[in-house]
Backbone as CSV, one residue per row, in Angstrom:
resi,resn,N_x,N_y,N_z,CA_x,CA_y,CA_z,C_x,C_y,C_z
1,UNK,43.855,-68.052,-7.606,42.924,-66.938,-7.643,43.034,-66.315,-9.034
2,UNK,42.084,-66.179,-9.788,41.836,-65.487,-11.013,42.070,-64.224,-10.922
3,UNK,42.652,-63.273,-11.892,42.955,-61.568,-11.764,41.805,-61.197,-11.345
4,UNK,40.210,-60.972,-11.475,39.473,-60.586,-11.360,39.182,-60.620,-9.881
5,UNK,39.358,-61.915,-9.530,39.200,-61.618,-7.810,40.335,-61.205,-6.775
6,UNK,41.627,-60.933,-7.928,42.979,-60.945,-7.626,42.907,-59.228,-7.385
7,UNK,42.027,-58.753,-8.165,41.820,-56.869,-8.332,40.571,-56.539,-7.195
8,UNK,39.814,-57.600,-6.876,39.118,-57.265,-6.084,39.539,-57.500,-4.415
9,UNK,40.156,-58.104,-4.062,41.197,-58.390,-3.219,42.334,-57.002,-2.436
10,UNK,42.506,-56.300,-3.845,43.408,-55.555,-3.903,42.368,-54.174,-3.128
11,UNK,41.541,-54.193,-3.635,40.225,-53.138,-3.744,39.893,-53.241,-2.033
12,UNK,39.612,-54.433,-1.062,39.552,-54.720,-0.061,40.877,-53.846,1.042
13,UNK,42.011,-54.730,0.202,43.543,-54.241,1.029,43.737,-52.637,1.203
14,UNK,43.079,-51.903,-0.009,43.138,-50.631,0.420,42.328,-49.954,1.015
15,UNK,41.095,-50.561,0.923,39.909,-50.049,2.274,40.327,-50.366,3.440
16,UNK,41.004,-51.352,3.999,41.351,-51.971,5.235,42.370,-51.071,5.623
17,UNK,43.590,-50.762,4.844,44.261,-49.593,5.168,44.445,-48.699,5.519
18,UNK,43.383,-48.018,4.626,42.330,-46.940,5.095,41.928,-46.457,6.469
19,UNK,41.550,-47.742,6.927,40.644,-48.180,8.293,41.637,-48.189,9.561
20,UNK,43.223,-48.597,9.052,44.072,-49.023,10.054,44.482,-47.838,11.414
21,UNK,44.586,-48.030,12.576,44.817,-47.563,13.613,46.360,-47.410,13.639
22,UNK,47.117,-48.771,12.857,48.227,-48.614,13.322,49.152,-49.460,12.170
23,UNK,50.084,-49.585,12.016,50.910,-50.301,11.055,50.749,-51.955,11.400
24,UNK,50.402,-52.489,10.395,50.905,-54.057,10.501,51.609,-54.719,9.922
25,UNK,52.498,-55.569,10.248,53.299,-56.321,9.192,52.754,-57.517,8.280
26,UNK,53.017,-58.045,7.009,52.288,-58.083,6.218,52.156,-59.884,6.910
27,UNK,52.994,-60.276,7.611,52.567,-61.501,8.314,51.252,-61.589,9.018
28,UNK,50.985,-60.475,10.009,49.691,-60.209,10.812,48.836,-60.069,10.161
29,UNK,48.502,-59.594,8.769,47.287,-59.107,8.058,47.112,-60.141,7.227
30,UNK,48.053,-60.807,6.696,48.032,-61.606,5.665,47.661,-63.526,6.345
31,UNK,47.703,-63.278,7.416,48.274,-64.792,8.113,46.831,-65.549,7.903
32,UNK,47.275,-66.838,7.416,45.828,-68.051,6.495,45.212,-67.376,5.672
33,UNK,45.658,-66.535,4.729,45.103,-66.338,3.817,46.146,-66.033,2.469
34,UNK,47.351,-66.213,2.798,48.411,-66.654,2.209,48.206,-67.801,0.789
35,UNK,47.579,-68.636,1.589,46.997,-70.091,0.703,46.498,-69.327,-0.251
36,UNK,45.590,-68.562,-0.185,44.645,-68.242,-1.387,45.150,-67.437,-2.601
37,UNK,46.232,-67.342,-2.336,47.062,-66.592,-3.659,48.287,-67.018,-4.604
38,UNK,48.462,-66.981,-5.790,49.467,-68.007,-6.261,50.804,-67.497,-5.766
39,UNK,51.961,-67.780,-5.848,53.170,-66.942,-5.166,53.693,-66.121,-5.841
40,UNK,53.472,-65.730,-7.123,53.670,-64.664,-8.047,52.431,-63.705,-7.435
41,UNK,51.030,-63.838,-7.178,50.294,-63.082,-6.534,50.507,-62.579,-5.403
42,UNK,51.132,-63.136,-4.614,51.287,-63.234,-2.936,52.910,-61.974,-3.015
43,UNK,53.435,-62.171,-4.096,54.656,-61.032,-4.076,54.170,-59.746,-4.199
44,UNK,53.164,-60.203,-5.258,52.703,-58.958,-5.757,51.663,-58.098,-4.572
45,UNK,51.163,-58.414,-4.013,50.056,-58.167,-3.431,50.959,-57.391,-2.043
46,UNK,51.626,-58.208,-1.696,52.846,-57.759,-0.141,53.401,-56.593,-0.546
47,UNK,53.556,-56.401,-1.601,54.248,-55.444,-2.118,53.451,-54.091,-2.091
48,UNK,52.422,-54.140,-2.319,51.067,-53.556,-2.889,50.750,-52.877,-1.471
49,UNK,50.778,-53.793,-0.251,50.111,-53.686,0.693,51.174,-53.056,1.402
50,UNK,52.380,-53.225,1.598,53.667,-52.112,2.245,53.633,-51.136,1.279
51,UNK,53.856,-50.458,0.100,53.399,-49.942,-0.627,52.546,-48.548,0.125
52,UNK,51.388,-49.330,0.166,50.181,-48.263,0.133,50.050,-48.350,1.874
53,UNK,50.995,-49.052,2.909,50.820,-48.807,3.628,51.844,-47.995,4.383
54,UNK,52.615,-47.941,4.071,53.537,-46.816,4.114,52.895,-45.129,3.925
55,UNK,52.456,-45.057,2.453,51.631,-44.054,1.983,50.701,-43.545,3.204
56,UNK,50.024,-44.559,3.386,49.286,-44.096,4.655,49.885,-43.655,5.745
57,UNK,50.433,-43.492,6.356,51.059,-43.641,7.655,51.767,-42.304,7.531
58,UNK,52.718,-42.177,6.431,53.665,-40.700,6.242,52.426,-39.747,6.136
59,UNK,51.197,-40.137,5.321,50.312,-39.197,5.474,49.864,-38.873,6.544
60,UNK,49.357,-40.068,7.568,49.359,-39.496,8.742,49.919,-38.873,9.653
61,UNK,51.026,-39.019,9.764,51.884,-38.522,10.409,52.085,-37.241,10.172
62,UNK,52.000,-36.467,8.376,52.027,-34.681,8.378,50.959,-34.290,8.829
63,UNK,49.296,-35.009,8.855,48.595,-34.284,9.015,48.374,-34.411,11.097
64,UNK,49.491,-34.830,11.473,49.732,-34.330,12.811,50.390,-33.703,13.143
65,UNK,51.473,-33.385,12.245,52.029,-31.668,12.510,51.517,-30.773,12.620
């Protein structure tokens, strides 16, 4: 995958996040589509995606206090 679709990818992962009901592990979200990323991408990206999905979640969680 070229950076360009490698940033647009990324652009997807955080709308989907966004969207999430509930936490997933990066096996469930990621599963056959693994292939499509080089493994220097695929670190990067897992990372990216616990990351910002974490972010989400602590946020949710104050604005239910």
């Amino acid at each position: 995958m070229n950076e360009k679709e490698f940033s647009e990818e990324i652009e997807r992962i955080q709308e989907d996040i966004e969207d999430f009901s509930r936490s997933y592990s990066p096996c469930e979200y990621f599963h056959g589509r693994e292939k499509r990323f080089r493994e220097d991408q695929f670190k990067r990206i897992v990372e990216f995606f616990m990351e910002n999905q974490q972010k989400r979640f602590e946020r949710k969680e104050k604005d239910e206090v």
